[in-house]
C-alpha positions in Angstrom: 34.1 109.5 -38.9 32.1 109.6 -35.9 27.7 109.6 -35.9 25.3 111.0 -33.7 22.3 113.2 -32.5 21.9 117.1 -31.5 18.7 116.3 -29.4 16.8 119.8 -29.1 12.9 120.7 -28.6 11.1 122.9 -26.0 11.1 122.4 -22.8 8.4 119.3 -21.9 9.1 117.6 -25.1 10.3 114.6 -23.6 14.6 115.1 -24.7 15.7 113.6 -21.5 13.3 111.0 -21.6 14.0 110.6 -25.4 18.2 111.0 -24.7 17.9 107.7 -21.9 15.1 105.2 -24.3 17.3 105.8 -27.6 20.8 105.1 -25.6 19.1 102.0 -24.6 17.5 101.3 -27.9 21.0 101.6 -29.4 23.4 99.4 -27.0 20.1 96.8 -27.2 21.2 96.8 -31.4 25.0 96.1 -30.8 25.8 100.4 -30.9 28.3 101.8 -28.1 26.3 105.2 -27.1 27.7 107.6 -25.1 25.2 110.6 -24.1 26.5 114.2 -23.5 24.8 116.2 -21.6 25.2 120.1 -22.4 22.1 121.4 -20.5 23.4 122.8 -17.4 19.7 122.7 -15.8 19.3 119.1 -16.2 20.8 117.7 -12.6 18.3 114.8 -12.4 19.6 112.9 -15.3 18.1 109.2 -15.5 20.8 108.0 -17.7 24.7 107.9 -17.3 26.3 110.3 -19.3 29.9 110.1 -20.3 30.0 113.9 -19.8 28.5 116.3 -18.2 28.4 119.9 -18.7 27.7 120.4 -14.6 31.3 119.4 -14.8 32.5 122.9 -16.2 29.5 125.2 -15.7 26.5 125.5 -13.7 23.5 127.3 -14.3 22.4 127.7 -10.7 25.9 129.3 -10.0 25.4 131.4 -12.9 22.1 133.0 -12.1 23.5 133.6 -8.4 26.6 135.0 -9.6 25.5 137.4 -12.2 22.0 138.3 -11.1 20.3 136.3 -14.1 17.4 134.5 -14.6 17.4 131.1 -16.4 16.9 131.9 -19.9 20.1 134.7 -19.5 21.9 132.2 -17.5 21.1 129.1 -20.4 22.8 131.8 -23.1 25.7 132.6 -20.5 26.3 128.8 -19.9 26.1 128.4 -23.7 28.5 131.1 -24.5 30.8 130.5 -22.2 30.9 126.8 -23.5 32.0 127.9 -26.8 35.1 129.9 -25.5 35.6 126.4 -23.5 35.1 124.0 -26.4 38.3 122.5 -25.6 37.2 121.0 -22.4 34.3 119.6 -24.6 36.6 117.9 -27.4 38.9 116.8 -24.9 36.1 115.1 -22.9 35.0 113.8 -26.6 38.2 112.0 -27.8 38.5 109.5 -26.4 34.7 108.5 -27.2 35.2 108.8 -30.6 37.0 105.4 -32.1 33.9 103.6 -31.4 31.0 105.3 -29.7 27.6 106.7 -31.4 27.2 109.8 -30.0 23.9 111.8 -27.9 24.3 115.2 -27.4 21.4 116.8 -24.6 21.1 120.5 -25.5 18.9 122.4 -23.3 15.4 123.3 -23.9 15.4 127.1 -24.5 13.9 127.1 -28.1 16.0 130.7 -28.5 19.5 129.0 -28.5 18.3 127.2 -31.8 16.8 130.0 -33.9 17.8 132.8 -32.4 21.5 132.9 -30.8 24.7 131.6 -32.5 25.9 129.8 -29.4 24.8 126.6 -29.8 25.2 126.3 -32.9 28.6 127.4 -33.4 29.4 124.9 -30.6 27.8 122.1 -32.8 30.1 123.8 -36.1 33.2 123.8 -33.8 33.0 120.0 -32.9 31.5 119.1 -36.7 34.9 120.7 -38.1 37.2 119.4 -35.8 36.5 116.2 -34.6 35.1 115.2 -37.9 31.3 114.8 -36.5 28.1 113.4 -38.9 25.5 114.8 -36.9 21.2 115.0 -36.9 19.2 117.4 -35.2 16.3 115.5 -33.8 13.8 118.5 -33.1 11.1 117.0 -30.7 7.4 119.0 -30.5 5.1 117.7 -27.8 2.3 115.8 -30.4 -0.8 117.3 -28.1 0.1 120.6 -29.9 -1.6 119.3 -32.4 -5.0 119.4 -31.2 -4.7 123.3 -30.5 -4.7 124.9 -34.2 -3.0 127.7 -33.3 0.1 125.8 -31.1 0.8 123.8 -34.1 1.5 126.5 -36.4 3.9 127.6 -33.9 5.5 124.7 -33.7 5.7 124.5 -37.3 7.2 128.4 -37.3 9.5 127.0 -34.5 11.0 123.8 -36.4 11.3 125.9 -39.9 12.9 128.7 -37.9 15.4 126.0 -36.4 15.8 124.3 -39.5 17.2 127.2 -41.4 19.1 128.2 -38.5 20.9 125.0 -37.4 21.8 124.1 -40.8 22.0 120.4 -40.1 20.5 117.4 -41.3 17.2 118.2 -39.4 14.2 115.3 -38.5 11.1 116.9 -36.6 9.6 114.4 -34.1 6.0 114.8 -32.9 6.8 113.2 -29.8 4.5 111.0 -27.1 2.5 110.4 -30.1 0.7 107.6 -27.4 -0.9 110.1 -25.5 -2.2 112.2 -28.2 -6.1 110.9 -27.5 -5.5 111.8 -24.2 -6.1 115.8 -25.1 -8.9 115.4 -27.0 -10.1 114.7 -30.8 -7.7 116.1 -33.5 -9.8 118.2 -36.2 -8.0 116.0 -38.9 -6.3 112.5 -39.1 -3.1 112.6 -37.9 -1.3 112.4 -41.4 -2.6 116.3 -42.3 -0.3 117.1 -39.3 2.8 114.9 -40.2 2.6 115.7 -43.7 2.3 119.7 -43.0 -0.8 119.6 -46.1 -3.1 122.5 -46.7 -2.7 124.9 -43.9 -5.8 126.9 -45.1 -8.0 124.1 -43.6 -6.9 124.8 -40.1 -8.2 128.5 -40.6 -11.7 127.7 -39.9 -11.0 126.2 -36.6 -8.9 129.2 -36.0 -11.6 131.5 -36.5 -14.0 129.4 -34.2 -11.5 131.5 -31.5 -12.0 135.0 -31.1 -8.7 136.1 -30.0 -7.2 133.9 -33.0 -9.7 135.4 -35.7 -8.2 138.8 -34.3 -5.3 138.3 -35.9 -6.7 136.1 -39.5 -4.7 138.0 -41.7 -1.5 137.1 -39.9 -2.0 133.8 -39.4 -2.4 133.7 -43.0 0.6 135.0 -44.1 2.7 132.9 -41.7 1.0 130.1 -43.5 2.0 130.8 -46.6 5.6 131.4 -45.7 5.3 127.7 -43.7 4.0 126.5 -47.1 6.2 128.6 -49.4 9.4 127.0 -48.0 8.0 123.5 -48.0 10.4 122.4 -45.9 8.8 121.2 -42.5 7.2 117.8 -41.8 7.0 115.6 -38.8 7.9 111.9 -38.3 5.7 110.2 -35.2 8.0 108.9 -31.7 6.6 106.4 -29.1 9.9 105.8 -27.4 7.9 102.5 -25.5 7.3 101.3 -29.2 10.2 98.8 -30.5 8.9 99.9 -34.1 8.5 103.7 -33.8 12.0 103.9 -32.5 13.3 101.6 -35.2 11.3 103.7 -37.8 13.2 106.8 -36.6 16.9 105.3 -36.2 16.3 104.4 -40.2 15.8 108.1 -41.2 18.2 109.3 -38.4 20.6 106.9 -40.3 20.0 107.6 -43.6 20.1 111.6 -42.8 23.6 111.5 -41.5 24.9 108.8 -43.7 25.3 106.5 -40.9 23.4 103.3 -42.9 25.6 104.1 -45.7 29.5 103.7 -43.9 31.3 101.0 -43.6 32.1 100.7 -40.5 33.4 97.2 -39.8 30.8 95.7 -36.8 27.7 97.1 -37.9 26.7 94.7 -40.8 24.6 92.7 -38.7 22.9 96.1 -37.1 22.3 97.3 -40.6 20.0 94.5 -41.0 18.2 94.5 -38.0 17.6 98.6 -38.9 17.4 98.9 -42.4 15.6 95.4 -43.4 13.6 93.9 -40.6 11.6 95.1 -37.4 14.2 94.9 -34.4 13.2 92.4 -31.7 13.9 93.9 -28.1 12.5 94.7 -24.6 11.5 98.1 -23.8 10.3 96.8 -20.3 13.1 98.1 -18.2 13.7 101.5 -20.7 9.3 102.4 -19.4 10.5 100.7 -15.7 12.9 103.9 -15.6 10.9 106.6 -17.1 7.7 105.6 -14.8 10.2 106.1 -12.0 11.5 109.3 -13.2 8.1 110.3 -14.0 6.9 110.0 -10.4 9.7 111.3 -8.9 9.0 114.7 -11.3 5.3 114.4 -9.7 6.6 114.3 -6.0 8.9 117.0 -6.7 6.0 119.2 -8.0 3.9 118.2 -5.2 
């Protein structure tokens, strides 16, 4: 029985960044972590993956060769995966007597709630490799302070939710720099929690193009609310204890906390009972660098 995590979110919600401080955060506990990448996009990786979906399928070659554009090419690249999971669970064997597993998906929300791809690549592997795996759906936190963004994020992890059909945690991630876009209307539990949506339709009519569409927004809502299903967990992946607070539920989802596998009675401990001394100083060393070189590749 092998554990792990279907990493997914929109583009900008920090995956990568999440995929390379949790692979650390894990080996740093006494877990062997092997990351897979599956985005074909993603060539500036700032972890080392054990494998790499560059390896059977680009998306730059795609687009050239079929006259796409990149959210047609993500879908070809995911479809043609599926007719190739062999090369995946080939790569993935001999990973699997002892290694916690990461899987990188890429960011195009429509693979998750829309197409079947993806997911019947994750059903494929779950079957036949005998797979215990988490979606951990990451939403930017800073659509929090824009009414109308969160109740599509929410409409975004509900949709994904029902479609993935996994044991599903939302993350509001780079919960450090929420502050940083401005004062949220409520604390920050009303937005973890998912509480009464009806008090976010004031600030929604303070809008014009939002009060436009009221009646809407209202019945989206209630259909948030009527399924009761969406809520959010908080990630600071430079905070020792808001990564150990996730691994916990991330455990607990998959039934990881509960197995017995043979080394991890220590690491049970260190998760499950008591906050888990390590150094995050050379994880933020990494992402600052990978952070600047995004900046001087924009610039």
């Amino acid at each position: 029985m092998v554990f792990g995590q279907v990493v997914i979110g929109p583009p900008g919600s920090g995956k990568t960044t999440y995929c390379n401080g949790m692979s650390q955060f894990l080996q740093l506990i006494g877990r062997k972590v092997a990351v897979i990448n599956l985005d074909p996009a993603n060539d500036m990786l700032p972890y080392e993956c054990a494998v790499n979906i560059e390896e059977l399928i680009k998306l730059s070659d795609v687009m050239m060769e079929h006259s796409l554009g990149p959210n047609g090419g993500l879908v070809y690249c995911m479809d043609y995966l599926e007719k190739n999971i062999d090369w995946l669970q080939s790569k993935l064997k001999p990973l699997l007597k002892d290694h916690y597993l990461l899987f990188d998906f890429p960011g195009q929300v429509e693979l998750f709630f829309l197409h079947s791809n993806a997911k019947r690549v994750i059903e494929k592997l779950v079957k036949k490799l005998n797979l215990r795996l988490t979606a951990v759906h990451l939403i930017d936190s800073h659509l929090c302070s824009d009414p109308g963004k969160y109740i599509s994020a929410l409409l975004l992890s509900l949709s994904t939710m029902l479609h993935m059909e996994l044991p599903h945690i939302n993350v509001l991630s780079k919960i450090d720099l929420i502050e940083s876009y401005g004062k949220l209307a409520f604390n920050l539990d009303f937005y973890t929690d998912v509480q009464d949506l009806s008090y976010l339709q004031h600030h929604l009519d303070q809008d014009p193009c939002s009060a436009k569409y009221r009646k809407l927004t209202k019945e989206l809502c209630d259909v948030i609310e009527d399924y009761s299903l969406v809520d959010f967990t908080t990630l600071d992946i430079q905070d020792k204890e808001s990564v150990g607070n996730l691994v916990k539920l991330i455990d607990k989802s998959n039934g990881y906390i509960f197995a017995g596998i043979e080394p991890s009675a220590v690491e049970f401990s260190k998760i499950a009972i008591s906050p888990v001394d390590w150094d995050y100083y050379r994880v933020a060393a990494v992402q600052e660098k990978y952070m600047k070189d995004d900046d001087d590749d924009d610039n």
